[in-house]
Backbone as CSV, one residue per row, in Angstrom:
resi,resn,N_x,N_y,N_z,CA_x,CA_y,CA_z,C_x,C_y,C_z
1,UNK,-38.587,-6.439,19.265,-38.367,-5.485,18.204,-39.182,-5.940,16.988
2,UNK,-40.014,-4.930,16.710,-40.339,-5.486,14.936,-40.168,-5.267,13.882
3,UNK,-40.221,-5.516,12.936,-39.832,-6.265,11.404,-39.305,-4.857,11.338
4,UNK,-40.051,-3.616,11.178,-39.401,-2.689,10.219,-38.255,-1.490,11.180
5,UNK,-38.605,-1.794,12.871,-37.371,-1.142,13.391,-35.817,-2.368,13.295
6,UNK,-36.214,-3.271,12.775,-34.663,-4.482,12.679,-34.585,-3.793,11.143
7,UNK,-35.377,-3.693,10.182,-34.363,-3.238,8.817,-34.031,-1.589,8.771
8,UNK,-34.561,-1.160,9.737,-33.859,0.426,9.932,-32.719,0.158,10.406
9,UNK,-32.653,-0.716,11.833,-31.542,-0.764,12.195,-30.540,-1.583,11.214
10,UNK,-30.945,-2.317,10.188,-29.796,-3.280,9.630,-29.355,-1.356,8.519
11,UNK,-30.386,-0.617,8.415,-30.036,0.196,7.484,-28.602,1.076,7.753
12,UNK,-29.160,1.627,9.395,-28.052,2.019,10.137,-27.018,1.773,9.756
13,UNK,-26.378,0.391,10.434,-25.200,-0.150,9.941,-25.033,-0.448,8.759
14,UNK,-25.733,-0.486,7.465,-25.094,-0.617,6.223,-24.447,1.148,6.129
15,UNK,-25.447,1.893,6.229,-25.203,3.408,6.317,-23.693,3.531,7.024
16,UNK,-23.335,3.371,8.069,-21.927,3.299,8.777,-21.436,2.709,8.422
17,UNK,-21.353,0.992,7.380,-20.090,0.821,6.915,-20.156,1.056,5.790
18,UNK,-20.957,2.341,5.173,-20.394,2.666,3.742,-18.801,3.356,3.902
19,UNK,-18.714,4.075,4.585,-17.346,5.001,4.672,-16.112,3.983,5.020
20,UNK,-16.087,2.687,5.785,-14.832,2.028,5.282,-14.934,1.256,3.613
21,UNK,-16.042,1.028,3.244,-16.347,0.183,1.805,-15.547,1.107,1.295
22,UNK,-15.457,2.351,1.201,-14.958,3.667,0.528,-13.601,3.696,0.669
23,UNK,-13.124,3.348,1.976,-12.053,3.466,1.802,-10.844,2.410,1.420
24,UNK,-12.043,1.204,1.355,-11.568,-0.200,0.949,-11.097,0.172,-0.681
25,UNK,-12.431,0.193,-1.288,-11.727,1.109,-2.855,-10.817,2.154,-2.602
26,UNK,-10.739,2.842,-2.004,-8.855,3.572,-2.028,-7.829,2.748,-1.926
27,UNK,-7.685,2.303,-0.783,-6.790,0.966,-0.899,-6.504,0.582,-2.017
28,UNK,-7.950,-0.384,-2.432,-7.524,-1.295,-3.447,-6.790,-0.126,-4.960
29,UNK,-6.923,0.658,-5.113,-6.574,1.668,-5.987,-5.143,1.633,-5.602
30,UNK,-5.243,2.105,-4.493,-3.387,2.413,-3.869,-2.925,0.512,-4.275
31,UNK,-3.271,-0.201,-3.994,-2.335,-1.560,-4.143,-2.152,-1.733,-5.780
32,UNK,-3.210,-1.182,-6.658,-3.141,-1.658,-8.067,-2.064,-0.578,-8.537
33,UNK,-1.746,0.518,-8.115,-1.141,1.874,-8.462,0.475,0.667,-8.197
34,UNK,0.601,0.370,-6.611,1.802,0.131,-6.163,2.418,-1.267,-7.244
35,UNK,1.216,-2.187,-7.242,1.632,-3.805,-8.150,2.197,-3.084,-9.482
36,UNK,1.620,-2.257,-10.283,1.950,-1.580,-11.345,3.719,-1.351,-10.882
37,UNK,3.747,-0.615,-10.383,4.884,0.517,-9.875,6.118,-1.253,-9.452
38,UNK,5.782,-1.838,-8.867,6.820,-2.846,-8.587,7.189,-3.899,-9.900
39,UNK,6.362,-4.329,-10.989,6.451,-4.631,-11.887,7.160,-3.723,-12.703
40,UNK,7.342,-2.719,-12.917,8.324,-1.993,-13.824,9.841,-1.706,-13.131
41,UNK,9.462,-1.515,-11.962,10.892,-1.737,-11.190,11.737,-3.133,-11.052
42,UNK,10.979,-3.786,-11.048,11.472,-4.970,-11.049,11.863,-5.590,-12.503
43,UNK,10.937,-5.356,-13.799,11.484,-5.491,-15.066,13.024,-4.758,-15.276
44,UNK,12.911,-3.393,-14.944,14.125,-2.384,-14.780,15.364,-3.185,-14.342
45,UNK,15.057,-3.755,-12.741,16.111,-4.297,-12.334,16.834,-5.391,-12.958
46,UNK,15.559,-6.393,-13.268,16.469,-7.243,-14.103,17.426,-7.485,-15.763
47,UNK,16.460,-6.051,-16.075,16.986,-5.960,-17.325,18.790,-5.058,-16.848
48,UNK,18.653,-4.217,-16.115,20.226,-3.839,-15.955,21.218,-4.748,-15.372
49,UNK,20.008,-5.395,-14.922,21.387,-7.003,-14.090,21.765,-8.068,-15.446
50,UNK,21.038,-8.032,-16.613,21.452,-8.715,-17.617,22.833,-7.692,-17.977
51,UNK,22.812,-6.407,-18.277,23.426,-5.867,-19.270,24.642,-5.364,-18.276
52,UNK,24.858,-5.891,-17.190,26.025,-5.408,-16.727,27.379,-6.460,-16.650
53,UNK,26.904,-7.565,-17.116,28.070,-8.380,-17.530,28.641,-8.236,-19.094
54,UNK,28.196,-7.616,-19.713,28.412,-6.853,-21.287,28.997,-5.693,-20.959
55,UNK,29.376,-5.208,-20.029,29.387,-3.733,-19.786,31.387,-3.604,-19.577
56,UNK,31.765,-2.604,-19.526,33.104,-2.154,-19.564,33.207,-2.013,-17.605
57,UNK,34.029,-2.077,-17.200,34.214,-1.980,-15.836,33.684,-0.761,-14.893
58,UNK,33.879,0.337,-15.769,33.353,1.801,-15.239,31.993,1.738,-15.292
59,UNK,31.183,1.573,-16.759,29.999,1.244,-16.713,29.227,0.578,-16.127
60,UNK,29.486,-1.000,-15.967,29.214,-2.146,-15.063,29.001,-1.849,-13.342
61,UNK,29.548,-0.651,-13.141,30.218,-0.257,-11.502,28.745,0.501,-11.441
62,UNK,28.710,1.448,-12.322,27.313,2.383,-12.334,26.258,1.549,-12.565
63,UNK,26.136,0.597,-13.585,24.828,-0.271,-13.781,24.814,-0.735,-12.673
64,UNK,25.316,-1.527,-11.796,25.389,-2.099,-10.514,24.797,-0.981,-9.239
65,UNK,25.590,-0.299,-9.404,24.662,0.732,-8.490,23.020,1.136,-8.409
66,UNK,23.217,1.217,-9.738,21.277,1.611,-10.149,20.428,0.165,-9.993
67,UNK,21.198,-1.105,-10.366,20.272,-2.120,-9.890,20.264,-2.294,-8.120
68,UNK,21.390,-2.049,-7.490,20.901,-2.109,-5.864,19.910,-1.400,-5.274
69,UNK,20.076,-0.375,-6.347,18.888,0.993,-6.245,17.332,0.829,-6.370
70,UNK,17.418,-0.269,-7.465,15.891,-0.957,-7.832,15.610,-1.616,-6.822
71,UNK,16.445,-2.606,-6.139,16.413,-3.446,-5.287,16.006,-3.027,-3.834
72,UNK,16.281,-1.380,-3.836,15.941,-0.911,-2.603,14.579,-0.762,-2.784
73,UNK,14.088,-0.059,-3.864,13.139,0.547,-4.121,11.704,-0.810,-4.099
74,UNK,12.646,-1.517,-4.791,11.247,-2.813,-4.855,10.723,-3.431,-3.173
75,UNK,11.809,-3.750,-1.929,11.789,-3.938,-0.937,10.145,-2.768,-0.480
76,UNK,11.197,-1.528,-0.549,10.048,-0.244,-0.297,8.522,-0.560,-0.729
77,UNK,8.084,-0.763,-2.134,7.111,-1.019,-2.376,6.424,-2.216,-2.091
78,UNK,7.295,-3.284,-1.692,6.485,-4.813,-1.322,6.206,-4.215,0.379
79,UNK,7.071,-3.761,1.203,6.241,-3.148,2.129,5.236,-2.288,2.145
80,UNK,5.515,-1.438,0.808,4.030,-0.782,1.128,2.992,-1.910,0.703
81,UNK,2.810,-2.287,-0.142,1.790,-3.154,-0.575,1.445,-4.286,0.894
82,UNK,2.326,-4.421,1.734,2.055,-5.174,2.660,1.251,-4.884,3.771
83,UNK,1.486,-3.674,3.979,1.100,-2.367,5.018,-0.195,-2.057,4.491
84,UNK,-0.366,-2.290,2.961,-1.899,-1.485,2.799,-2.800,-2.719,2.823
85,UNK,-2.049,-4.058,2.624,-3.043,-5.011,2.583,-3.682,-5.614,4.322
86,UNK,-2.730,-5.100,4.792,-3.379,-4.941,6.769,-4.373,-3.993,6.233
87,UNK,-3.746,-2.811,6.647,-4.975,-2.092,6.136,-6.310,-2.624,5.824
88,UNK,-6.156,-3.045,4.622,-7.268,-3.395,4.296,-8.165,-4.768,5.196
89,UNK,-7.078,-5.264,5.503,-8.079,-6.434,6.330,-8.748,-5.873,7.723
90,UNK,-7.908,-4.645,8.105,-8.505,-4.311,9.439,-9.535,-3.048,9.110
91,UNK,-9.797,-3.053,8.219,-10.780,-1.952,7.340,-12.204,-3.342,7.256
92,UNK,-11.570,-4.551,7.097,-12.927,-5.471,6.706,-13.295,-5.982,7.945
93,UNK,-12.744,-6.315,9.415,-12.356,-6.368,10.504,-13.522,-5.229,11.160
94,UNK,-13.548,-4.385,10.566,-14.209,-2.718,11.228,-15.835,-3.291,10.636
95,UNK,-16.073,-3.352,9.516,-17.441,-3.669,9.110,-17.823,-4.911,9.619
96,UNK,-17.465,-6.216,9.951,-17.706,-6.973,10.256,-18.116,-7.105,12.003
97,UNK,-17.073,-5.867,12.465,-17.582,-5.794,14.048,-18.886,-4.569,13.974
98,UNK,-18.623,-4.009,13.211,-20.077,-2.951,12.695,-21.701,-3.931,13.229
99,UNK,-21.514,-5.084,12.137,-22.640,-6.104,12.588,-22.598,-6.476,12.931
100,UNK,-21.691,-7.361,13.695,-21.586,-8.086,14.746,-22.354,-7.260,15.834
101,UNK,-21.407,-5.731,16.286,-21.738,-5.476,17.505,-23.556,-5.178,17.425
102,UNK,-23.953,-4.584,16.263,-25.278,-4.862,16.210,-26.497,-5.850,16.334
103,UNK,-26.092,-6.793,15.831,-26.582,-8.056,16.507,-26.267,-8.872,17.350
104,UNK,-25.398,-8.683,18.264,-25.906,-9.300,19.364,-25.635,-8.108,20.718
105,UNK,-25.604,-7.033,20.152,-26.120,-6.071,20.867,-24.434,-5.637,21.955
106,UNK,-23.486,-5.851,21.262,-21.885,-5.633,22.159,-21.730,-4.119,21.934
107,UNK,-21.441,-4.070,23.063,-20.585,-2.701,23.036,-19.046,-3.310,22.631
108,UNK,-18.865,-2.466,21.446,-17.814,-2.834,20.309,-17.159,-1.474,19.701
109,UNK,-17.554,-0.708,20.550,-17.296,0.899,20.069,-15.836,1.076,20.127
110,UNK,-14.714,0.676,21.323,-13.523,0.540,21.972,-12.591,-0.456,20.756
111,UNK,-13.432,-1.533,20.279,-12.717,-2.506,19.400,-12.622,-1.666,18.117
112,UNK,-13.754,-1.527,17.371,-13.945,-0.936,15.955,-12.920,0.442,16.308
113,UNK,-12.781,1.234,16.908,-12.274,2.567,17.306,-10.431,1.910,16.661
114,UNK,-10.166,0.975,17.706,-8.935,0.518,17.599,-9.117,-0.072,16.145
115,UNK,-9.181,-0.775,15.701,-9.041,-1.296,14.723,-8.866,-0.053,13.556
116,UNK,-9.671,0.679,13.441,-10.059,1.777,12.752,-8.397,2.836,12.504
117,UNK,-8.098,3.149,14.136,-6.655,3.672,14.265,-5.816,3.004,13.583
118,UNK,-5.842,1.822,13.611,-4.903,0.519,13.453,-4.621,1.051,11.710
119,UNK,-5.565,0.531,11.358,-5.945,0.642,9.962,-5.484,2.026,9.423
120,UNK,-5.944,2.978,9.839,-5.058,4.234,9.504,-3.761,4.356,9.551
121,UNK,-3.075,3.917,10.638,-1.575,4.092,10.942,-0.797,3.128,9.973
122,UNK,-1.241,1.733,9.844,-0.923,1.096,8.351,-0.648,1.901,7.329
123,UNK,-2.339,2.606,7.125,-1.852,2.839,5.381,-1.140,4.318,5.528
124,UNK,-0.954,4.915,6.873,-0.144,5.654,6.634,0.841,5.454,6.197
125,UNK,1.683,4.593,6.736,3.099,3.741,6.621,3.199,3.546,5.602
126,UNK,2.060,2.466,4.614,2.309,2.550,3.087,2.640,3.723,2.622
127,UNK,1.516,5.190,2.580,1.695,5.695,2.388,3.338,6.432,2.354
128,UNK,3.905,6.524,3.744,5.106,6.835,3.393,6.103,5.850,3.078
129,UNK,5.799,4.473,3.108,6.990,3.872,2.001,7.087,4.635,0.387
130,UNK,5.937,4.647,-0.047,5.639,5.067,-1.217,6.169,6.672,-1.860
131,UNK,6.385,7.292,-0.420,6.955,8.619,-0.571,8.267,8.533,-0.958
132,UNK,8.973,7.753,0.158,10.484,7.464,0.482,10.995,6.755,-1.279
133,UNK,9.883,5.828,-1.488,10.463,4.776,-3.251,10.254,6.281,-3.959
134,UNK,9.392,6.835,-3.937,9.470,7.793,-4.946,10.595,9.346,-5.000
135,UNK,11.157,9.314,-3.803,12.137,10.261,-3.695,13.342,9.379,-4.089
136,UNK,13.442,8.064,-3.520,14.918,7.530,-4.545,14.780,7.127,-5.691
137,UNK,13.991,6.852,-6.544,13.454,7.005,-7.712,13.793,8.130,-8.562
138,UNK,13.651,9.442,-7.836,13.485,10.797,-8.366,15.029,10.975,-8.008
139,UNK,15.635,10.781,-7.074,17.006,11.148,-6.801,18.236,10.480,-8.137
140,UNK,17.102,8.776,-7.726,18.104,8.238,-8.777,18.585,9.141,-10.423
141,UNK,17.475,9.508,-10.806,17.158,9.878,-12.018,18.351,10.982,-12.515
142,UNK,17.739,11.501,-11.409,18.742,12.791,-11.341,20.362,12.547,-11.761
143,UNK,20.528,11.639,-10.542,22.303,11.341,-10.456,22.458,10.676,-11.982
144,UNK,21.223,9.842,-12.588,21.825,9.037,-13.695,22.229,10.305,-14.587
145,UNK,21.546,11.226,-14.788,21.605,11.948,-15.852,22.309,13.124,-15.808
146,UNK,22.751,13.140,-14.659,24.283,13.517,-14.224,25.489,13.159,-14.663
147,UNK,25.457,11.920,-14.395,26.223,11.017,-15.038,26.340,10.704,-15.746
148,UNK,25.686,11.111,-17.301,25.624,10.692,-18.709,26.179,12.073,-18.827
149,UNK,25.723,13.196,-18.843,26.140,14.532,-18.878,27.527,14.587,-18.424
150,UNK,28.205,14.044,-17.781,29.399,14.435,-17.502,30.811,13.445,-18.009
């Protein structure tokens, strides 16, 4: 092979792993969105776990509730963040067999394919942890302000 059909072909494969690089920045977007999102839940939680030993018995019963609530919710999001960070490694996993299988010439089509699925079905999963924290989140809200109202 010579010089300028090996940098077409190295072009190739940079060309094919632009679209996981792409989706590597989604990821990383989705994990900075989620670290955000668990840091305020988690400030939340601990600040109502301070103020429920100050609290009157009725009150204390409800603060207690809404912190198990955080507690669910934070679980939810450290799995998603866990789920997207596979993701992401089997997203770097995919480019790396990209060149690999190119240089030394493997049929790697069957591996990258899987990996690729793999990687999708992950950040699906994040994805729906992230649904599920945000519907008890939204539920919570609701009931709190229910509960001040009444």
């Amino acid at each position: 092979m010579n010089h300028n059909e090996s940098i077409s072909l190295v072009a190739q494969v940079i060309q094919l792993a632009v679209a996981p690089v792409f989706l590597l920045a989604g990821i990383g977007a989705l994990l900075s969105m989620l670290s955000i999102r668990l840091g305020r839940v988690v400030d939340r939680a601990r600040l109502l776990e301070s103020q429920i030993p100050k609290m009157e018995s009725s009150e204390a019963a409800h603060m207690q509730t809404q912190a198990r609530t955080c507690w669910r919710r934070i679980r939810l999001i450290y799995w998603a963040i866990r789920l997207a960070v596979c993701s992401a490694l089997l997203i770097c996993l995919v480019v790396i067999c990209l060149f690999i299988g190119d240089w030394i010439d493997a049929g790697l089509g069957v591996v990258i394919a899987s990996l690729f699925v793999g990687a999708m079905t992950l950040i699906s999963a994040a994805l729906l942890c992230l649904l599920i924290e945000v519907s008890i989140s939204t539920r919570r809200m609701r009931q709190s302000l229910e509960h001040h109202l009444t």
